[in-house]
Structures are given as structure tokens and as C-alpha cells.
Backbone as CSV, one residue per row, in Angstrom:
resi,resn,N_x,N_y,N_z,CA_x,CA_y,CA_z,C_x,C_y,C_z
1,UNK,0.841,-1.170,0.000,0.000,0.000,0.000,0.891,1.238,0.000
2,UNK,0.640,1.988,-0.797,1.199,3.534,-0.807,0.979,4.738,0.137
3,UNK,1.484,4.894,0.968,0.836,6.138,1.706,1.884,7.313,1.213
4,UNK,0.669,8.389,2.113,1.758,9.298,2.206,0.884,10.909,1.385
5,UNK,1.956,12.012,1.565,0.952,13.440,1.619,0.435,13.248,-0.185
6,UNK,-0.756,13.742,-0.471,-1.386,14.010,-1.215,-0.395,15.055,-2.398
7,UNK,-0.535,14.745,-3.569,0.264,14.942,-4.452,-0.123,16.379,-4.800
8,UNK,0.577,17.906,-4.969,-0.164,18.700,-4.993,-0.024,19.386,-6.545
9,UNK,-1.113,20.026,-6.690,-0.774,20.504,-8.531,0.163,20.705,-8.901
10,UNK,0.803,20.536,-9.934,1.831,20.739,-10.326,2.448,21.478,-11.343
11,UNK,0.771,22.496,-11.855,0.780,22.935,-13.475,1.972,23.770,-13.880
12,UNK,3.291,24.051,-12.723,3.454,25.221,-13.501,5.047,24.846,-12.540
13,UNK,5.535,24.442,-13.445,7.371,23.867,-12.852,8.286,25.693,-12.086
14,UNK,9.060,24.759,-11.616,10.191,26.065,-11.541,10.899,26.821,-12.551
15,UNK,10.582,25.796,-13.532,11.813,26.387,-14.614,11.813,25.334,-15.388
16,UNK,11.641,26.257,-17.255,11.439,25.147,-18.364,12.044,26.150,-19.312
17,UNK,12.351,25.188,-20.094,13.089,25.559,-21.598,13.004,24.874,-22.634
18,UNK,12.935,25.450,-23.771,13.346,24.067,-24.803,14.612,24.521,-25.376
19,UNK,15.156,23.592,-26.051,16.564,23.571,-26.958,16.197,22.909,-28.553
20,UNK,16.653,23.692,-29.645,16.398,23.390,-30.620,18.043,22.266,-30.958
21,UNK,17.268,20.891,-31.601,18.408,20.329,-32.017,17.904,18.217,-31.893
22,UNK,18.675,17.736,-32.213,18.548,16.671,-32.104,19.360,16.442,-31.317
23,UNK,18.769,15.417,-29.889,19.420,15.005,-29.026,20.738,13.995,-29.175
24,UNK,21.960,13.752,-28.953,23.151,13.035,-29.534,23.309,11.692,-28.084
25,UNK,22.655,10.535,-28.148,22.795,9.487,-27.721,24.328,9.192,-26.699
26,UNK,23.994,9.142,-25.175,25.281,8.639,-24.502,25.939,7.672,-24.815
27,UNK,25.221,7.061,-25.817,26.292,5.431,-26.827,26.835,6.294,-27.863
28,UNK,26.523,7.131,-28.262,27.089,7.563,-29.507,28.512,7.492,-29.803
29,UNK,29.436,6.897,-30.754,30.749,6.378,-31.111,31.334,8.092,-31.243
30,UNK,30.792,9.298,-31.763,30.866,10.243,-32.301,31.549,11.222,-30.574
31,UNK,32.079,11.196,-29.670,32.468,11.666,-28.983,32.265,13.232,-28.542
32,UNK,32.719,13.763,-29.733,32.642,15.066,-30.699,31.402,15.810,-30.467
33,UNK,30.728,15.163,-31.524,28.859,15.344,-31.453,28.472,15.518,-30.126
34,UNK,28.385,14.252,-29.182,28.152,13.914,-27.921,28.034,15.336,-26.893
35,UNK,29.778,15.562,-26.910,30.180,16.758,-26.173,29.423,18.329,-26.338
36,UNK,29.418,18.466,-28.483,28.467,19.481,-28.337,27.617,19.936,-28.010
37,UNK,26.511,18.422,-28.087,25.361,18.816,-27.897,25.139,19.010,-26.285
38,UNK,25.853,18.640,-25.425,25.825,18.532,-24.275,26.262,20.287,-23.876
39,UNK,26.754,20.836,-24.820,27.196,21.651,-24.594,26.220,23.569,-25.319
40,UNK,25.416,22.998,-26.154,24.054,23.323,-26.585,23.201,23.492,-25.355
41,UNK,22.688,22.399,-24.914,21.819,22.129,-23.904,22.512,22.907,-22.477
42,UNK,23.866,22.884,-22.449,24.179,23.891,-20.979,24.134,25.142,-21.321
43,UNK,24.574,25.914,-22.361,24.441,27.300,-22.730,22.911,27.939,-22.798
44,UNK,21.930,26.711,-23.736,20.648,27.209,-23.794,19.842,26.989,-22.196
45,UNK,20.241,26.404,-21.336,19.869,26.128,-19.949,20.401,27.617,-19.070
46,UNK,21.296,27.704,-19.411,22.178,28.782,-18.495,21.730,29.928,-18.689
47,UNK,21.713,30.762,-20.380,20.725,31.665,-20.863,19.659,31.821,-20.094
48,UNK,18.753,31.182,-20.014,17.106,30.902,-19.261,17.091,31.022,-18.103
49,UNK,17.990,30.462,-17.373,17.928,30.001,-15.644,17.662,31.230,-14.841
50,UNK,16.648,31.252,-14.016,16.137,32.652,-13.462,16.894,32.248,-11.980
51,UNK,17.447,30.943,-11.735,17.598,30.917,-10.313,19.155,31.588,-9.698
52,UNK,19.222,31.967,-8.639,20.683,32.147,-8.449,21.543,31.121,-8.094
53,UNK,22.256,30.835,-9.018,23.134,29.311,-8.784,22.141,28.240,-9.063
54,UNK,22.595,26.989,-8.570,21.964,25.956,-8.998,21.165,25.576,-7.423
55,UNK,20.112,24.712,-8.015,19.271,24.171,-6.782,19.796,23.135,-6.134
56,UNK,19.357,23.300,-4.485,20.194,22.446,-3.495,19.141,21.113,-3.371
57,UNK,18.262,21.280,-3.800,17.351,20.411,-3.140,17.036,19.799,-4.307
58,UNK,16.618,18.040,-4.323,16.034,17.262,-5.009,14.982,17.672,-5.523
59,UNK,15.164,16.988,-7.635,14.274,17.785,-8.179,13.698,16.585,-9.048
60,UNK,12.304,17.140,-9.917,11.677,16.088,-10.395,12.054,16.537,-12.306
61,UNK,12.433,16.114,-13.103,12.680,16.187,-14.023,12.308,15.920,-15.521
62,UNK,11.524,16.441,-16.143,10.496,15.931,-17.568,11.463,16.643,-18.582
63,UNK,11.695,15.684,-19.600,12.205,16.081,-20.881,11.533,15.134,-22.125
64,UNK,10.825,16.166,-22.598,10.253,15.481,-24.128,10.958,15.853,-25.410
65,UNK,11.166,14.703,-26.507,11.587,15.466,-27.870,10.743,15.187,-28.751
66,UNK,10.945,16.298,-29.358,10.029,16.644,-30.416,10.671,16.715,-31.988
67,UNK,10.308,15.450,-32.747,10.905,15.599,-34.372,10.385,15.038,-34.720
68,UNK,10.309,14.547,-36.372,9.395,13.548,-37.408,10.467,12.576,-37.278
69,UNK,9.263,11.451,-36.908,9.958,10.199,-37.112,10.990,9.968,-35.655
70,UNK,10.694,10.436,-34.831,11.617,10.087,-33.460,11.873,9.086,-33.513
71,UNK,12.696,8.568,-32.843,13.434,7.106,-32.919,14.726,7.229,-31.876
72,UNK,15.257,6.523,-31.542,16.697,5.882,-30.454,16.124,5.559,-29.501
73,UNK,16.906,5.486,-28.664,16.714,4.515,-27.169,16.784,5.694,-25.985
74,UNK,15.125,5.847,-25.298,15.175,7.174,-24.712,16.017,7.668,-23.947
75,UNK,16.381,6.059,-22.618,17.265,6.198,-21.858,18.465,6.757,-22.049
76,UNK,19.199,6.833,-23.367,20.608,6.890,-23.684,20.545,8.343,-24.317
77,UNK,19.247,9.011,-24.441,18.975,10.327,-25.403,18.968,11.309,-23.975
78,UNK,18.346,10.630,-23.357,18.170,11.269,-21.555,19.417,11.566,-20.799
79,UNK,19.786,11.040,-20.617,21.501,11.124,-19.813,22.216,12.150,-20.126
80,UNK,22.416,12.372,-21.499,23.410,13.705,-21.826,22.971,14.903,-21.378
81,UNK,21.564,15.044,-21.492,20.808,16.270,-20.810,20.668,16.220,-19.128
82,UNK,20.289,15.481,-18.939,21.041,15.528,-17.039,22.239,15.935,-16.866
83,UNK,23.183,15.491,-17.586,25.080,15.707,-17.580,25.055,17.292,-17.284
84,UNK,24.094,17.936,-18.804,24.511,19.391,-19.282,23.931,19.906,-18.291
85,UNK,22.796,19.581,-17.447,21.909,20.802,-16.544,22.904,20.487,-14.997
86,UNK,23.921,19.767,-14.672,24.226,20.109,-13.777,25.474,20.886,-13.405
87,UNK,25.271,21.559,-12.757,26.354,22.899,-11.896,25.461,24.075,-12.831
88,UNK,23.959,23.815,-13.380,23.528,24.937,-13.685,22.042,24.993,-12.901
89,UNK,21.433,23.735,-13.374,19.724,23.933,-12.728,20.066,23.122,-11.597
90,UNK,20.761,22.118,-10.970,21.102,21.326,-10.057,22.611,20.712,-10.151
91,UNK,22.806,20.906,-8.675,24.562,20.295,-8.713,25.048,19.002,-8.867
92,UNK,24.244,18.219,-9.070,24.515,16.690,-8.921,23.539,15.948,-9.891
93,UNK,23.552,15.148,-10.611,22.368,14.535,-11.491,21.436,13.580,-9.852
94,UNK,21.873,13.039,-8.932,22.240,12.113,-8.009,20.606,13.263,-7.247
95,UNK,20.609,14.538,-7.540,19.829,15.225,-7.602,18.170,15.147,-7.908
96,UNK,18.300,14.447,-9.060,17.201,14.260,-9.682,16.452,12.762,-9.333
97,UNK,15.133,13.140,-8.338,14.497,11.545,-7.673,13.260,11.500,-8.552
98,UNK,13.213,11.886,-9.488,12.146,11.378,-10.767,12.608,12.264,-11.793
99,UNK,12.303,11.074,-12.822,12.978,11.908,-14.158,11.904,11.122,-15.405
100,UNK,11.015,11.820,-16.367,10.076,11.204,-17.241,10.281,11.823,-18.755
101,UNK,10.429,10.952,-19.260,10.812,11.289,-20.787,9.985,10.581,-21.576
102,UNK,9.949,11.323,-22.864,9.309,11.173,-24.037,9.951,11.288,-25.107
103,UNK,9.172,10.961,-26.100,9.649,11.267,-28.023,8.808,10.994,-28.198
104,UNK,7.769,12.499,-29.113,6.868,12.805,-29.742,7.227,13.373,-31.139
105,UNK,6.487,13.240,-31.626,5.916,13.475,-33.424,5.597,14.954,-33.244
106,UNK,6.927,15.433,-34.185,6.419,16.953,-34.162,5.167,17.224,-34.752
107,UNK,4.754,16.772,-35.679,3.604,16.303,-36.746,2.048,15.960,-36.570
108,UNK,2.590,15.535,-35.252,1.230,15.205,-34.631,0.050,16.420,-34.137
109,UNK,-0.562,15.948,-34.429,-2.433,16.851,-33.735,-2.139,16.984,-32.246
110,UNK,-2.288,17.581,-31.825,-2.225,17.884,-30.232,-3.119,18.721,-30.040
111,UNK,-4.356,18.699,-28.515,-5.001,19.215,-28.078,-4.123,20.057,-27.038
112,UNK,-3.968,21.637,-27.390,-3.757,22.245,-26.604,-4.179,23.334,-25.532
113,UNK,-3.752,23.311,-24.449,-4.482,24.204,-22.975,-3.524,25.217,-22.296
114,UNK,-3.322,25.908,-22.096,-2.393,26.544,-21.340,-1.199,26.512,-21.771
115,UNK,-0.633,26.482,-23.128,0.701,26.344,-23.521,1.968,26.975,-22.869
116,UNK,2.538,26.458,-22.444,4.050,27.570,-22.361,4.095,28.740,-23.384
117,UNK,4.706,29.554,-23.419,5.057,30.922,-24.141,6.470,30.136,-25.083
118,UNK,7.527,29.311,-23.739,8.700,28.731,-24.521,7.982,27.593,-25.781
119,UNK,7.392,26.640,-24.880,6.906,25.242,-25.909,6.171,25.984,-27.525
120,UNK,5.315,26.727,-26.962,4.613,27.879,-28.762,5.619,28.110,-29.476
121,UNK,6.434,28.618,-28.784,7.745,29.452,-29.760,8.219,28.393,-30.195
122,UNK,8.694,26.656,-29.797,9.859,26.287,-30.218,8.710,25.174,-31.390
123,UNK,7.616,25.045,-30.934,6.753,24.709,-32.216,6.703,25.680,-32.884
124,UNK,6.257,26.950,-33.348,5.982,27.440,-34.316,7.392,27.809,-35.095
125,UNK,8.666,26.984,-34.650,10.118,27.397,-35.315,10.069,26.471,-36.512
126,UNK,9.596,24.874,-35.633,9.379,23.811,-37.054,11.099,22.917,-36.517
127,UNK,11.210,23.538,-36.074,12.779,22.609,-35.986,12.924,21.872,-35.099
128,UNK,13.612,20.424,-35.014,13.187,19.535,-33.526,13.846,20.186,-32.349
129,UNK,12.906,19.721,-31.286,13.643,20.253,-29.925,13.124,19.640,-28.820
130,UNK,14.321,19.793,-27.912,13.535,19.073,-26.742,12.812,19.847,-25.970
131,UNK,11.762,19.806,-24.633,11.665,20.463,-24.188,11.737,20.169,-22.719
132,UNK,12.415,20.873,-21.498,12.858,20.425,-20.098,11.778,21.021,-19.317
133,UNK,11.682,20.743,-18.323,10.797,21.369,-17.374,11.264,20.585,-15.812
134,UNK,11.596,21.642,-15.032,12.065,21.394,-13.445,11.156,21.465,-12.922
135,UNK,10.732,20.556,-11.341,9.855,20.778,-10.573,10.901,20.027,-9.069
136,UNK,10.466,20.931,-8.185,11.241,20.353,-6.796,10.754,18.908,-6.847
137,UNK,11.125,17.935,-6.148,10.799,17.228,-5.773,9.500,17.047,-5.037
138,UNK,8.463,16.059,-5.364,7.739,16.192,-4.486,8.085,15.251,-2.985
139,UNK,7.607,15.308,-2.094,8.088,14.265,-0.555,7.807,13.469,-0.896
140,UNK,9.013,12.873,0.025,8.723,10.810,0.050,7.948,10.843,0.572
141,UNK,7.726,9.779,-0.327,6.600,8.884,-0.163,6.873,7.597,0.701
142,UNK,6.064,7.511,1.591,6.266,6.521,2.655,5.542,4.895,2.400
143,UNK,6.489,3.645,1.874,5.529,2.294,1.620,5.882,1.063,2.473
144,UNK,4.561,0.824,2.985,4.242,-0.197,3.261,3.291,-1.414,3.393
């Protein structure tokens, strides 16, 4: 059985961004690539970041990508972007006690509500991108 405090809304993170680009796989043979893009994702993170320094406290972590025809192995598309956001949105990946990812069809019909201002902009560019969104952690959860 799950107990524990009641999960509270969550509509509206600490801090989100997107990055235009195709994400470069932690298997990737390409080293090179790897590093840039890792290095994309910390500049376009750092730009944005309203916080002073990075956050001390455990955080919950959503990153979706967005291109035609998505494809790779999410887990390994995920990792490089944890790498790049830390010593900027959080100091430690070790940081992050939920982390939920996606790959969506830029292409696709979507019912939309309350859009981000960032997510509009990086759809109406047309070019793939991911998009991040921080939320503290919510409390443990207590099971027994």
C-alpha cells in the first residue's frame, strides 16, 4: 500500500526551456557530437535560468523530444541532458528523484491548454527540440 501526503498541482514547474536540435545518444561512437550537444543544452539552460546558482534540493525532471519520425533509445537520449543541466539547474544529477521522458511526433495533432510561451515558440520554429521542465521534488513517499 502507498501512503503518504497528497500529491499537490503541479501545473506550472520552476523552470522550463526548450533547446532546438537533435538530441546526440550517450552510446554515440561520435564523442565530438556527444560533447556538443551537451554543450548546446548547458548554454541554452544557463541563458534561461532565473535561479541564483543551482538548486540544493532534489528535483523532479520531464524532458520530451520533439521531431518527425523520433526514434533511439530514450534512456541513452536522456543522460546527456542531465550531464549538461548540472552545476547549472542542479549540482549533482544524483539530484534528480524522478525523471520522465518522451519522443513525440512533431507532426502530430495535439489538443492544446495553457501552452508555455517557450513550448509555442519552439513549435511554431518547425525545428526539432527538446523540451525540459524542473519541478522540486515532491516528498517521500512513505511504503508499506
Amino acid at each position: 500500500m502507498l501512503r503518504g501526503v497528497k500529491q499537490p498541482y503541479r501545473a506550472t514547474p520552476l523552470f522550463e526551456v526548450c533547446v532546438h536540435g537533435r538530441p546526440v545518444s550517450a552510446q554515440s561512437a561520435n564523442r565530438v557530437a556527444l560533447r556538443n550537444w551537451k554543450q548546446v543544452v548547458a548554454e541554452s539552460v544557463r541563458r534561461a535560468w532565473v535561479w541564483n546558482g543551482p538548486l540544493s534540493d532534489d528535483v523532479s525532471l520531464d524532458i520530451v523530444y520533439y521531431a518527425e519520425g523520433v526514434s533511439g533509445d530514450l534512456d541513452n537520449l536522456l543522460k546527456p541532458i542531465q550531464d549538461a543541466l548540472q552545476g547549472i539547474a542542479y549540482n549533482n544529477d544524483k539530484q534528480v528523484r524522478e525523471l520522465k521522458g518522451a519522443r513525440r511526433d512533431i507532426d502530430e495533432r495535439y489538443k492544446v491548454r495553457f501552452m508555455p510561451v517557450v513550448l509555442g515558440a519552439a513549435f511554431a520554429d518547425g525545428r526539432p527540440f527538446i523540451h525540459i521542465r524542473i519541478w522540486r521534488s515532491l516528498e517521500t513517499r512513505e511504503l508499506s
